[in-house]
MOPAC internal coordinates of N, CA, C and O (Angstrom, degrees):
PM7 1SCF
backbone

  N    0.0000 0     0.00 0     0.00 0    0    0    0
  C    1.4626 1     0.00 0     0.00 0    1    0    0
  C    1.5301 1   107.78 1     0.00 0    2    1    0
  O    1.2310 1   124.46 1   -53.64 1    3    2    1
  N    1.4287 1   109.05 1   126.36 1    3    2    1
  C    1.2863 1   106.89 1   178.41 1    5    3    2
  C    1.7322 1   124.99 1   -80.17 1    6    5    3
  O    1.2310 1   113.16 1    -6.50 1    7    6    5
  N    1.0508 1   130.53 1   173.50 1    7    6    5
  C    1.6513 1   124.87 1  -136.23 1    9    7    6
  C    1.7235 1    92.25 1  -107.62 1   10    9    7
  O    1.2310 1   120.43 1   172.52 1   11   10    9
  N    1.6059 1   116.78 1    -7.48 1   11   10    9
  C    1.7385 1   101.24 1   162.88 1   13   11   10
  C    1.7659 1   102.68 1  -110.34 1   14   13   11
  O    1.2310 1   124.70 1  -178.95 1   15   14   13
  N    1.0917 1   108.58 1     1.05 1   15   14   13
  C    1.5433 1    97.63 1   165.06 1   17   15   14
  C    1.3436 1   109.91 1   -77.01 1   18   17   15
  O    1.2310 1   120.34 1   122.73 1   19   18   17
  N    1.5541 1   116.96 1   -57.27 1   19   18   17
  C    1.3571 1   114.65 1   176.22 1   21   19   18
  C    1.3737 1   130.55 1   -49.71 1   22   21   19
  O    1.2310 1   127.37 1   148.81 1   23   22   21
  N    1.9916 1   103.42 1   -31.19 1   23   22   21
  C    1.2778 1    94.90 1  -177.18 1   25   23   22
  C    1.8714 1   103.22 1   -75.07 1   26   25   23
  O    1.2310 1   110.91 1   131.70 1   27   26   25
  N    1.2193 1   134.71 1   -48.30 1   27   26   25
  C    1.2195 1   152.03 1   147.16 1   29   27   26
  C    1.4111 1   113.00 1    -3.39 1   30   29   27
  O    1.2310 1   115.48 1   166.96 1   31   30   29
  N    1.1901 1   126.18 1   -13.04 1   31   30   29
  C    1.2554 1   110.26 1  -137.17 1   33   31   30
  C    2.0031 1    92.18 1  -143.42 1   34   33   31
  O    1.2310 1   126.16 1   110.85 1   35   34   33
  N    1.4563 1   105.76 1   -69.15 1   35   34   33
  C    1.5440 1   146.09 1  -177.90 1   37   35   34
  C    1.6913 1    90.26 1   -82.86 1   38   37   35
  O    1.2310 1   117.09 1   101.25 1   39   38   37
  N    1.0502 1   123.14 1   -78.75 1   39   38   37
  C    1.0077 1   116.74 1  -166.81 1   41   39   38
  C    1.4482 1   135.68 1   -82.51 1   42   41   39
  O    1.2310 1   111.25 1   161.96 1   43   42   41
  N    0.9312 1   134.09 1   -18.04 1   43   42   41
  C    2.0204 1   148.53 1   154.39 1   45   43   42
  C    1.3557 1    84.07 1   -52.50 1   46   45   43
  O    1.2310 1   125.28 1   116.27 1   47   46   45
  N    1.7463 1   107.47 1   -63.73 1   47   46   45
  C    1.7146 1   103.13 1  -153.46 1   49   47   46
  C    1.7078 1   103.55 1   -66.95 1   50   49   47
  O    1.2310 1    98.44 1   160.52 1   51   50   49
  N    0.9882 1   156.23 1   -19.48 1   51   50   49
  C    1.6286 1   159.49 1   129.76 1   53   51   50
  C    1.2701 1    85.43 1   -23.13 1   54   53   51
  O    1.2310 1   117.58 1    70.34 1   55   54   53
  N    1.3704 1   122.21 1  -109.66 1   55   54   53
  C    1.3242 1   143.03 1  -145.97 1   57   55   54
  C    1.8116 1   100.91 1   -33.78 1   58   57   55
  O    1.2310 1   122.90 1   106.49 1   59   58   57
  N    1.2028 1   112.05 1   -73.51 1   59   58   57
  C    1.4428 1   107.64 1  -178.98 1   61   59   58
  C    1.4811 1   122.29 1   -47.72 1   62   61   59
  O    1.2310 1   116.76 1   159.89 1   63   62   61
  N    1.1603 1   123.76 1   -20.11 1   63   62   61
  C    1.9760 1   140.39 1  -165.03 1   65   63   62
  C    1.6065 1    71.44 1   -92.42 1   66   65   63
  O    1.2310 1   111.58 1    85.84 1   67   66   65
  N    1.0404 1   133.47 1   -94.16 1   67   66   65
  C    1.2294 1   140.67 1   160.20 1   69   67   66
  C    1.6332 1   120.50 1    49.33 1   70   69   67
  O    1.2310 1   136.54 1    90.12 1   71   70   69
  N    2.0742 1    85.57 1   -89.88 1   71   70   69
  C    1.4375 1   118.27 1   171.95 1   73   71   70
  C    1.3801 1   102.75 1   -40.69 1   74   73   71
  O    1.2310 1   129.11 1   110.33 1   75   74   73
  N    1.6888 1   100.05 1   -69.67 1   75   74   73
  C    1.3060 1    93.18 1  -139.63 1   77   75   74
  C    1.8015 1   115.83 1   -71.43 1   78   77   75
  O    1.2310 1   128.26 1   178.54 1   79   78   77
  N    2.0188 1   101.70 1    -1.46 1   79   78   77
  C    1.4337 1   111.06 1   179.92 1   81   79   78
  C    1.6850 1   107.36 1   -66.08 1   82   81   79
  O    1.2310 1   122.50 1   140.33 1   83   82   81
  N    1.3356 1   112.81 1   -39.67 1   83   82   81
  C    1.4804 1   117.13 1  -179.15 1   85   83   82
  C    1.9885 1   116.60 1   -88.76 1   86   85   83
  O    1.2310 1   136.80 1   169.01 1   87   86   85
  N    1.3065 1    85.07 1   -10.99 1   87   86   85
  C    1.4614 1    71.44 1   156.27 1   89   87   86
  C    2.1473 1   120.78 1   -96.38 1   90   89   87
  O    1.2310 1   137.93 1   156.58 1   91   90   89
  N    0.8835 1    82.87 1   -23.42 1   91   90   89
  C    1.9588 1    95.73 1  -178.91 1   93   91   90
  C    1.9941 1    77.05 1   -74.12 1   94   93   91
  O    1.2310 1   116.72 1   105.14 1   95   94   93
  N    0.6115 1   123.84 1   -74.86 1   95   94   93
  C    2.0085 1   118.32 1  -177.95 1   97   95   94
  C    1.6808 1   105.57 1   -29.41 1   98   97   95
  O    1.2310 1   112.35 1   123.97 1   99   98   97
  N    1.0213 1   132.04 1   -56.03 1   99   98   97
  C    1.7446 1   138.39 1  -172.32 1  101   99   98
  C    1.4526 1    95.12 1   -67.58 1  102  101   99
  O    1.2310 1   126.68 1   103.07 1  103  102  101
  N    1.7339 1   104.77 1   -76.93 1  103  102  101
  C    1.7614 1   104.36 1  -174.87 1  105  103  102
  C    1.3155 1   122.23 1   -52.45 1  106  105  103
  O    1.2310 1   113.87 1   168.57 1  107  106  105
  N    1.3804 1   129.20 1   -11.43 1  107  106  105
  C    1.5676 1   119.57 1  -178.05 1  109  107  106
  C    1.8468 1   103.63 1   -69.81 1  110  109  107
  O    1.2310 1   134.46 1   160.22 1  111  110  109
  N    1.1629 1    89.65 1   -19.78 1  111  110  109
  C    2.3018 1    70.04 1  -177.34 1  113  111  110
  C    1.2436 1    85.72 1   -94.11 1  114  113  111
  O    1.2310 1   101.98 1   143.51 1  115  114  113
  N    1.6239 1   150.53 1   -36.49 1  115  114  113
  C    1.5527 1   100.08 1   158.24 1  117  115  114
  C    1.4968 1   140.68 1  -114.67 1  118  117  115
  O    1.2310 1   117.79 1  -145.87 1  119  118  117
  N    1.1268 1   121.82 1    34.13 1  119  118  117
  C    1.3608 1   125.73 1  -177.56 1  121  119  118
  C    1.7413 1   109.05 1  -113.60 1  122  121  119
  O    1.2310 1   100.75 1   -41.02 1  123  122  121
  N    1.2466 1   152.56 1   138.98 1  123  122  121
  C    1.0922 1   159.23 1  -163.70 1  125  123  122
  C    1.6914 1    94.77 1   -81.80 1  126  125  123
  O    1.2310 1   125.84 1   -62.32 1  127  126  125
  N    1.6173 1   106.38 1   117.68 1  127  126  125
  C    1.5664 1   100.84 1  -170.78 1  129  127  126
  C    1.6179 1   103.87 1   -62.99 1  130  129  127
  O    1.2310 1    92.88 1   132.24 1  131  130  129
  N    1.1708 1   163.96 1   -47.76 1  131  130  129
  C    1.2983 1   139.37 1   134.98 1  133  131  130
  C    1.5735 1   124.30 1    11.99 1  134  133  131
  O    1.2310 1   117.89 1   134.84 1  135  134  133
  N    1.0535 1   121.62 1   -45.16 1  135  134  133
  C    1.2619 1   140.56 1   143.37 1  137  135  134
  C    1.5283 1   152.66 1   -23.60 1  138  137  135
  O    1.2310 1   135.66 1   124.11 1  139  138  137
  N    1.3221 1    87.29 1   -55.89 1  139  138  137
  C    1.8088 1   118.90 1  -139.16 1  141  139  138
  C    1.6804 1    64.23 1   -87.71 1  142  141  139
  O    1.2310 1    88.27 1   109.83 1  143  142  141
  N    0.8030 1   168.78 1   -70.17 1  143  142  141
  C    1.7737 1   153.25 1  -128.29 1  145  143  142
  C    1.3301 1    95.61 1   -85.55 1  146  145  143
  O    1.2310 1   104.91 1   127.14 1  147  146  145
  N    1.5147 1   145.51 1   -52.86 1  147  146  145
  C    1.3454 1   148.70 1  -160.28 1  149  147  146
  C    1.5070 1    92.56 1   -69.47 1  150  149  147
  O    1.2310 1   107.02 1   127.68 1  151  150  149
  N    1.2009 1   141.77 1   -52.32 1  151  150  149
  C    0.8410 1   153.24 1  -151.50 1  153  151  150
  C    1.3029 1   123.90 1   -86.25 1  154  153  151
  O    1.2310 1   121.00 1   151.13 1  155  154  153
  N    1.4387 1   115.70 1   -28.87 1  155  154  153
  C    1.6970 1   136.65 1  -176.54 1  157  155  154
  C    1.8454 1    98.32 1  -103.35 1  158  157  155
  O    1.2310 1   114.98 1  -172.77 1  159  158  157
  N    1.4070 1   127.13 1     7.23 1  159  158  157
  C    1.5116 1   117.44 1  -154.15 1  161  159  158
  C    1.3285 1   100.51 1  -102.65 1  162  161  159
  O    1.2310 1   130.27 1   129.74 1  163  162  161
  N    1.8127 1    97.79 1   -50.26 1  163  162  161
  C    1.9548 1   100.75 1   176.91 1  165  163  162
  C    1.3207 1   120.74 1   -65.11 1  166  165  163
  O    1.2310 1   124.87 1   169.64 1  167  166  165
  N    1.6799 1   108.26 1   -10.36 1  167  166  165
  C    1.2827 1   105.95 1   167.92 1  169  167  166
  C    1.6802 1   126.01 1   -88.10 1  170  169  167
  O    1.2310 1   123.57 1   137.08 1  171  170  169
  N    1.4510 1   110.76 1   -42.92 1  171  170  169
  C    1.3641 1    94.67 1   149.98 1  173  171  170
  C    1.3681 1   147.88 1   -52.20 1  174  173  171
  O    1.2310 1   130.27 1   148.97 1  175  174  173
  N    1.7044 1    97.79 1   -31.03 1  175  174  173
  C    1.6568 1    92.90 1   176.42 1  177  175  174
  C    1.5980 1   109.23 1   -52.43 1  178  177  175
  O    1.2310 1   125.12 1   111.65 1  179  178  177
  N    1.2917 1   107.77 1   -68.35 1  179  178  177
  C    1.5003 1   124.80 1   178.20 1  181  179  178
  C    1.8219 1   108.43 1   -10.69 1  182  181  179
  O    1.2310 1   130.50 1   116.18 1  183  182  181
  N    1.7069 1    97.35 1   -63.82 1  183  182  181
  C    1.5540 1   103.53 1  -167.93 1  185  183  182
  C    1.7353 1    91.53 1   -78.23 1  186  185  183
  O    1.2310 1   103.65 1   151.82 1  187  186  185
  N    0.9434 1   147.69 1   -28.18 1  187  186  185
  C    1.3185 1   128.00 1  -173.04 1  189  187  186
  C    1.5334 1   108.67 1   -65.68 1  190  189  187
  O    1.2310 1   125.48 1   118.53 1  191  190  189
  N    1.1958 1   107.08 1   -61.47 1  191  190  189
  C    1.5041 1   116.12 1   179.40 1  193  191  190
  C    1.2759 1   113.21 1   -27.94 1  194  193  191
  O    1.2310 1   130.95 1   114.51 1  195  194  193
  N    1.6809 1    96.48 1   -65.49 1  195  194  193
  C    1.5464 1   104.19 1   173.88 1  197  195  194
  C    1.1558 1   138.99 1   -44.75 1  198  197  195
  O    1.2310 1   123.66 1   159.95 1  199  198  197
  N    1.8894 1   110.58 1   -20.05 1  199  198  197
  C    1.3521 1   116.85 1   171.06 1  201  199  198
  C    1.6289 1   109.01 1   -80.29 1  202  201  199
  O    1.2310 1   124.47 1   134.41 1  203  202  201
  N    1.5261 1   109.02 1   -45.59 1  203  202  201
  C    1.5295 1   127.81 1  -158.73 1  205  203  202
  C    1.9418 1    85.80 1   -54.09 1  206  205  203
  O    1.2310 1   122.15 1   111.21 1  207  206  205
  N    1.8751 1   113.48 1   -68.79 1  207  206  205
  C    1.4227 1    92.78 1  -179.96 1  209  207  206
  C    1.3911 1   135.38 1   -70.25 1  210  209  207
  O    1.2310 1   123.53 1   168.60 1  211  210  209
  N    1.5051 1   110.83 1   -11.40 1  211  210  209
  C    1.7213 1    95.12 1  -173.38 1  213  211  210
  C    1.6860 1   114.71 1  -104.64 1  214  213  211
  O    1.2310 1   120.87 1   169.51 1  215  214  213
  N    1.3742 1   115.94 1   -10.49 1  215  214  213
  C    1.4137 1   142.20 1  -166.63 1  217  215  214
  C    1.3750 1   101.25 1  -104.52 1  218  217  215
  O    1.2310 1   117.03 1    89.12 1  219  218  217
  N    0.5735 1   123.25 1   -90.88 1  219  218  217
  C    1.7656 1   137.61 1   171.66 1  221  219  218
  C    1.7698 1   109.23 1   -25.25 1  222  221  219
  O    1.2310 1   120.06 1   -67.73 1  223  222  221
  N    1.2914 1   117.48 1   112.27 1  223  222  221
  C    1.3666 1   114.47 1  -164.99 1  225  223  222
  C    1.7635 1   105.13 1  -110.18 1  226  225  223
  O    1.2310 1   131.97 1   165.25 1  227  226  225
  N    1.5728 1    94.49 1   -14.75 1  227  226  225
  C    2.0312 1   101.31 1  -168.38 1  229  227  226
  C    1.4421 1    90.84 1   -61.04 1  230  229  227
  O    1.2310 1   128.71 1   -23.48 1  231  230  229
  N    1.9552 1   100.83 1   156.52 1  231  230  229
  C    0.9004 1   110.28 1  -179.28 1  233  231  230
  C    1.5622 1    97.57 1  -114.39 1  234  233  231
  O    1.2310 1   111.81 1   172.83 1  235  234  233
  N    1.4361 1   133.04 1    -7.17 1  235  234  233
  C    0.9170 1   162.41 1  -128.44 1  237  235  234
  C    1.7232 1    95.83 1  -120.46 1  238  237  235
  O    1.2310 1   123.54 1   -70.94 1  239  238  237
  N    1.8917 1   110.82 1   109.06 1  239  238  237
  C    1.4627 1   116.57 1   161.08 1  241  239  238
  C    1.6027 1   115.16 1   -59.26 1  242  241  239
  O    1.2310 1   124.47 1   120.12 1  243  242  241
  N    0.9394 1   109.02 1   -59.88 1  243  242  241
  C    1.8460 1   100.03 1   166.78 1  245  243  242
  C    1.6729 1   119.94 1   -38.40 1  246  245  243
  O    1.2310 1   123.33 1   171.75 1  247  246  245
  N    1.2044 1   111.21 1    -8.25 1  247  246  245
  C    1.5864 1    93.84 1  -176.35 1  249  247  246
  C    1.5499 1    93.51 1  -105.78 1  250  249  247
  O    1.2310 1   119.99 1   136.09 1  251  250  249
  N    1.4007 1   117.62 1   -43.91 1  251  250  249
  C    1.5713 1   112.71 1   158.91 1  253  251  250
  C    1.4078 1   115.35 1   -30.53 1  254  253  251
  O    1.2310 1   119.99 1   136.00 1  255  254  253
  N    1.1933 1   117.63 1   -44.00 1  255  254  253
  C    1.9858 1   112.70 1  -166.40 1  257  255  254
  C    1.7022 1    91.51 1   -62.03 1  258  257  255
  O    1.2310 1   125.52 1   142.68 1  259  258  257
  N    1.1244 1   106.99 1   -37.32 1  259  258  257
  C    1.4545 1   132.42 1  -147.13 1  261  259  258
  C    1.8280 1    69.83 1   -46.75 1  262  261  259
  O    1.2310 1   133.33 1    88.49 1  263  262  261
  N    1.7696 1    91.85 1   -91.51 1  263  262  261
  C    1.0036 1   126.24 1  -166.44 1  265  263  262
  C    1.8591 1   127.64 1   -21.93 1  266  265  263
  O    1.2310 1   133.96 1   155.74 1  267  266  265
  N    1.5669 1    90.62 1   -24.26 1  267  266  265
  C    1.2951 1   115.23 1  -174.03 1  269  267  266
  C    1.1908 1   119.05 1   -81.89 1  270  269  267
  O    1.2310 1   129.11 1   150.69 1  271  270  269
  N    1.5931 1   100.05 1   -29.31 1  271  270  269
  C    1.7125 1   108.90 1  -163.79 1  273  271  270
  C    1.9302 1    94.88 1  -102.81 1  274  273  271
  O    1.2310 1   122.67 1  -178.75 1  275  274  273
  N    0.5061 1   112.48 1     1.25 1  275  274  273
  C    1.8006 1   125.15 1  -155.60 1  277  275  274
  C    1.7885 1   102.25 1   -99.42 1  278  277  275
  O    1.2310 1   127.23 1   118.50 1  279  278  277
  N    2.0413 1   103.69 1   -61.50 1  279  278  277
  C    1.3062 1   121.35 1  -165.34 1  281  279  278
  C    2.0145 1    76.53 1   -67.27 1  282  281  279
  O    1.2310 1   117.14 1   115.07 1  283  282  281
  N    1.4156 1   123.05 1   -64.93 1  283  282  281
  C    1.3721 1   113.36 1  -157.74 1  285  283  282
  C    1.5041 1   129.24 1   -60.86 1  286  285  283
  O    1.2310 1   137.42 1   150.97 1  287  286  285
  N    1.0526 1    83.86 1   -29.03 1  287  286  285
  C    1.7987 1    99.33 1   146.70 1  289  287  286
  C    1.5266 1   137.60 1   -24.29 1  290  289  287
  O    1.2310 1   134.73 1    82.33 1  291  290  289
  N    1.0531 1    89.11 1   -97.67 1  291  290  289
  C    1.3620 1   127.72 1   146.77 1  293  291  290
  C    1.7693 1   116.38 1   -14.19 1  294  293  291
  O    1.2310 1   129.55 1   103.36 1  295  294  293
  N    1.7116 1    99.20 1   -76.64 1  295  294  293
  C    1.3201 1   110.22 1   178.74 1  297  295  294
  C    1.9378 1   117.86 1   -51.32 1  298  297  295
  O    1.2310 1   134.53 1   133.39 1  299  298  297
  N    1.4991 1    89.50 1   -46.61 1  299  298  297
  C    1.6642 1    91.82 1   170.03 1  301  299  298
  C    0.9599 1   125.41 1   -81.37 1  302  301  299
  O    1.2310 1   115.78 1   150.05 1  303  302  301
  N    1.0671 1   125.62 1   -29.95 1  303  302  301
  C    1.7439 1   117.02 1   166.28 1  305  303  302
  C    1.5209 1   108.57 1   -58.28 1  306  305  303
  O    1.2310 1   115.97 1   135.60 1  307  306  305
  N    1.3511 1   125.26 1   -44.40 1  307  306  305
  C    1.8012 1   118.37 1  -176.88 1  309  307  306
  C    1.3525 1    94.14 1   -77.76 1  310  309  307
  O    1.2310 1   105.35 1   119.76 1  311  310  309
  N    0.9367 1   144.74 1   -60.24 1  311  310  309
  C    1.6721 1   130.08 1  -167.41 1  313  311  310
  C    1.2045 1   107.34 1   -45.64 1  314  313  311
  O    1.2310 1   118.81 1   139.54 1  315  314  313
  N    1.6280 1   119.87 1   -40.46 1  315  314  313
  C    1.6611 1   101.64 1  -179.90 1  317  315  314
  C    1.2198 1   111.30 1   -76.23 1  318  317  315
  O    1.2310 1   118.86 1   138.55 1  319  318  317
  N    1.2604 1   119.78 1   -41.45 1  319  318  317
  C    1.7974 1   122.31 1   173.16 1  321  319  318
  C    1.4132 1   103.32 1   -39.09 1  322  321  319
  O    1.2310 1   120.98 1   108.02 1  323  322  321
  N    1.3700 1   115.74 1   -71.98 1  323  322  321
  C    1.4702 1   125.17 1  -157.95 1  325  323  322
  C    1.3460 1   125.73 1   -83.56 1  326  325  323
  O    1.2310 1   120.55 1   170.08 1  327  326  325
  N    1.5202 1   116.55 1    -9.92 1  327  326  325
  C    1.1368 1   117.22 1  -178.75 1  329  327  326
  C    1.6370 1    97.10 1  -130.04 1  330  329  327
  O    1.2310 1   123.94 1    97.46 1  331  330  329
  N    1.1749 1   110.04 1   -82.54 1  331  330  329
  C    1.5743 1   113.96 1   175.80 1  333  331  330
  C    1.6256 1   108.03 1   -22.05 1  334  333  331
  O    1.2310 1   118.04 1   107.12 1  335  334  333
  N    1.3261 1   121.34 1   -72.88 1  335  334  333
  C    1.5235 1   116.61 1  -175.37 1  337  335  334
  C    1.4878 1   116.21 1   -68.60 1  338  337  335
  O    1.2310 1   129.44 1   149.83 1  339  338  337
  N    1.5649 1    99.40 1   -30.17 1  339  338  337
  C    2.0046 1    86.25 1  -170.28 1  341  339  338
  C    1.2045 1   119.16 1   -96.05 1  342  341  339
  O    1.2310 1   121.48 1   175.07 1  343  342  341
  N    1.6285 1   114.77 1    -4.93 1  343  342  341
  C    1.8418 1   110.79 1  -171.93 1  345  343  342
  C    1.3852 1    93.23 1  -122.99 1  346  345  343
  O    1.2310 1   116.44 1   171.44 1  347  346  345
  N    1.4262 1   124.37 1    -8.56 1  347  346  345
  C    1.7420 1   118.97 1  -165.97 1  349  347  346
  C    1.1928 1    99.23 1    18.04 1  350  349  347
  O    1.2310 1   110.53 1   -95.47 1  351  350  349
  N    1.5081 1   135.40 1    84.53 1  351  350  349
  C    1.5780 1   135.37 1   115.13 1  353  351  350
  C    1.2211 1   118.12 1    -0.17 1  354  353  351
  O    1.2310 1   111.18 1   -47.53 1  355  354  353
  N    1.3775 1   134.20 1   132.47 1  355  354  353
  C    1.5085 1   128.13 1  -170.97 1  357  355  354
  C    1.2316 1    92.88 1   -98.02 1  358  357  355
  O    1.2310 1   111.50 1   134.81 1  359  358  357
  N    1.4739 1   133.61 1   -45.19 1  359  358  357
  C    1.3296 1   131.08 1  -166.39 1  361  359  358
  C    1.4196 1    95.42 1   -70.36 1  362  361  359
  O    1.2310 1   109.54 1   168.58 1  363  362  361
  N    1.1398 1   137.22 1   -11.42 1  363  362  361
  C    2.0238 1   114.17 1  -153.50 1  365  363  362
  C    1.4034 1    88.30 1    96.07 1  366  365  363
  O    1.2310 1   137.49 1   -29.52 1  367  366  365
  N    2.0508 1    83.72 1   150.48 1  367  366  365
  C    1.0523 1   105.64 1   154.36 1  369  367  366
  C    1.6380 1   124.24 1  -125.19 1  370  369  367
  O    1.2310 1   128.84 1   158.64 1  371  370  369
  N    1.2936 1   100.57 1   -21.36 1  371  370  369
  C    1.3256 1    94.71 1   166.02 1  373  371  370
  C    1.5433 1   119.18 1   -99.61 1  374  373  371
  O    1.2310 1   132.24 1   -55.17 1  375  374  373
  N    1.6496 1    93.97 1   124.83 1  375  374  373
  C    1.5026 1   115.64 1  -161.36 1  377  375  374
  C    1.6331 1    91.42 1  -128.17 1  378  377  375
  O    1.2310 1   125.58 1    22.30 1  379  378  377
  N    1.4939 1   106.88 1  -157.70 1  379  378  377
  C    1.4034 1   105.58 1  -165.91 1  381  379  378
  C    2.1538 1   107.68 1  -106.33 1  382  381  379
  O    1.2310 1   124.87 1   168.21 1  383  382  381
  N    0.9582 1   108.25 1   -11.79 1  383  382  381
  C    1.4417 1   112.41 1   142.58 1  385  383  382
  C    1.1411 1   128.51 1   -64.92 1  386  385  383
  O    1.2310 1   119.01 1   149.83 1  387  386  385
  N    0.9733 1   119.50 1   -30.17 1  387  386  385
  C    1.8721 1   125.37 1   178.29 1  389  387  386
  C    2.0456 1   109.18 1   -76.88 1  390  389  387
  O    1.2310 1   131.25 1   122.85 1  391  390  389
  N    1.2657 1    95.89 1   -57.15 1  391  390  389
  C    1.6529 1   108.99 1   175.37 1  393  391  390
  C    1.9212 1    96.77 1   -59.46 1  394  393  391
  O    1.2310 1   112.47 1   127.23 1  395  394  393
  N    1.0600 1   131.82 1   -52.77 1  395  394  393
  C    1.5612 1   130.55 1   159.60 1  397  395  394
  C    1.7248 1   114.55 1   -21.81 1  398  397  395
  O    1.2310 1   134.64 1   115.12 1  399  398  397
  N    1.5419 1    89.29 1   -64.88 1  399  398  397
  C    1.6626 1   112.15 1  -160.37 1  401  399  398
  C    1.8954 1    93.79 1   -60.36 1  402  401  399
  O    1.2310 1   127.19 1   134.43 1  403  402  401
  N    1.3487 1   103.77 1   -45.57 1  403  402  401
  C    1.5600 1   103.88 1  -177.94 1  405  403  402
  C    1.8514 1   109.66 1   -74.66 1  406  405  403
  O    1.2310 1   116.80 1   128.74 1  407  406  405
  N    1.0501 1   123.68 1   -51.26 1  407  406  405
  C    1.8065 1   128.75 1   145.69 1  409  407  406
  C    1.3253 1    78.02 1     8.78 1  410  409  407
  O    1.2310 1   130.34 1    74.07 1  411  410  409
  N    1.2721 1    97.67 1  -105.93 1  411  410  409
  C    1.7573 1   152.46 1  -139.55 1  413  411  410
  C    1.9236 1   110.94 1   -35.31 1  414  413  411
  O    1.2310 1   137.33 1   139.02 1  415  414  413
  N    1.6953 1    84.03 1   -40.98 1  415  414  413
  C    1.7486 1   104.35 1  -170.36 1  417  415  414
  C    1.8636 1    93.46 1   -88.23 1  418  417  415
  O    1.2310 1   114.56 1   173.66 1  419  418  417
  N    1.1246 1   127.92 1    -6.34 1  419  418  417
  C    1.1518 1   130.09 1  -170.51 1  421  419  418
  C    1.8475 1    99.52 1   -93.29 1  422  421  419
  O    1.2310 1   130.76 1   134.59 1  423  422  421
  N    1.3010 1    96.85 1   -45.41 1  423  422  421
  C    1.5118 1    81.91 1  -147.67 1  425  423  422
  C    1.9552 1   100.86 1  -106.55 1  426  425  423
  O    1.2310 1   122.81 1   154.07 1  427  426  425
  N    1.4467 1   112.22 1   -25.93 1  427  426  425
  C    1.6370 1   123.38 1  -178.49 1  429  427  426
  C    1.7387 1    83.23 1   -42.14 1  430  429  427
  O    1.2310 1   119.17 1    91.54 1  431  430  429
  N    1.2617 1   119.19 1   -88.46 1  431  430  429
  C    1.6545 1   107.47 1  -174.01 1  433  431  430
  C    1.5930 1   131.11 1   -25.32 1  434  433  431
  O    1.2310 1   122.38 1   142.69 1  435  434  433
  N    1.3512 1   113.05 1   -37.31 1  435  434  433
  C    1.4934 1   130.84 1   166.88 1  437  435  434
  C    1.7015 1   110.21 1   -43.71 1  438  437  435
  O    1.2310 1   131.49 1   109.65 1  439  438  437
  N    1.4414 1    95.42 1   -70.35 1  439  438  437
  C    1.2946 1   121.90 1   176.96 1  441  439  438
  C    1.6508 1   128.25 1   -34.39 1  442  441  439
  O    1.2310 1   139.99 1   123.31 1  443  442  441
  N    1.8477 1    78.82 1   -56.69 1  443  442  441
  C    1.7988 1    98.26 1  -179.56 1  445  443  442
  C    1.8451 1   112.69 1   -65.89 1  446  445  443
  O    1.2310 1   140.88 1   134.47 1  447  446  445
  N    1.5242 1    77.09 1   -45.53 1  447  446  445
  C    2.1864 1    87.74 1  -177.08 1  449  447  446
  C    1.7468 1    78.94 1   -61.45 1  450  449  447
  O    1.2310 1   109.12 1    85.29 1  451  450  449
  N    0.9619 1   137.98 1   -94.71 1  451  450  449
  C    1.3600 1   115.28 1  -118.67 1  453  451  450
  C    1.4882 1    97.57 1   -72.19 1  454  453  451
  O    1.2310 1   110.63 1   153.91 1  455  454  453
  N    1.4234 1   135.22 1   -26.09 1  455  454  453
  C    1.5097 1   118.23 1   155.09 1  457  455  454
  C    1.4054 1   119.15 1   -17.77 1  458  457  455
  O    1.2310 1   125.43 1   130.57 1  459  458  457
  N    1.9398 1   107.17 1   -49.43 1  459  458  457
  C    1.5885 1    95.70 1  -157.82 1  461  459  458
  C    1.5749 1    98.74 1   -77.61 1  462  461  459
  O    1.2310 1   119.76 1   160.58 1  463  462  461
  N    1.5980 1   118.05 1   -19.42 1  463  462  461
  C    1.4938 1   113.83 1  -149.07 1  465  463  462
  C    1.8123 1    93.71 1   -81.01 1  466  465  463
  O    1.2310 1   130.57 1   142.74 1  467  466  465
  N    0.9460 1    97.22 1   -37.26 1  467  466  465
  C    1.7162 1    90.21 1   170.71 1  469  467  466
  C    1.5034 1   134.06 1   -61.67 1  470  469  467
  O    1.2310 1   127.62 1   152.27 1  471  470  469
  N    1.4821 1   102.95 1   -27.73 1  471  470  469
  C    1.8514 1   112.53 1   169.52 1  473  471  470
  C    1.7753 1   112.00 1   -58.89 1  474  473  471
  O    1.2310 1   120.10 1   180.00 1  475  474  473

């Protein structure tokens, strides 16, 4: 595996799961955890995008799928590690912002690649 796929791939998808873990950490003393997903989502889109166009150099829809299946990955495996196992939420955590948030990390890359493949 070459070292901008991986970073592309392993590493965006870290980094962004990342963000949005330390931002749900800051906003919980003030946002109503009911909340805290509606609220942390328009901000990830924003920064994802921002990675997918300015970071992201493939021109290639297959590396988007890539990218899609990799970042969502990723995201669910640490949410259960990091949230599911270490704070057990009494209410749940997977609600219908969360199934969104995973949507979202699936398909914005989809979206973006085939944006570029059509230019």
């Amino acid at each position: 595996m070459n070292k901008r796929l991986l970073m592309d791939t392993v590493g965006w998808g870290f980094i962004l799961w990342l963000i949005g873990y330390v931002l749900g950490i800051v906003l919980f003393v003030f946002v109503p955890s009911a909340l805290l997903g509606w609220v942390i989502m328009p901000i990830g889109i924003v920064i994802t995008l921002w990675v997918l166009l300015k970071k992201i150099k493939s021109r290639s829809l297959r590396y988007y799928l890539l990218l899609g299946v990799i970042w969502t990955l990723i995201a669910i495996f640490f949410d259960y590690i990091f949230l599911v196992k270490l704070f057990k939420p009494s209410d749940g955590y997977y609600k219908l912002d969360v199934y969104l948030y995973y949507i979202l990390t699936f398909l914005l890359p989809l979206a973006v690649g085939r944006r570029i493949k059509t230019q």
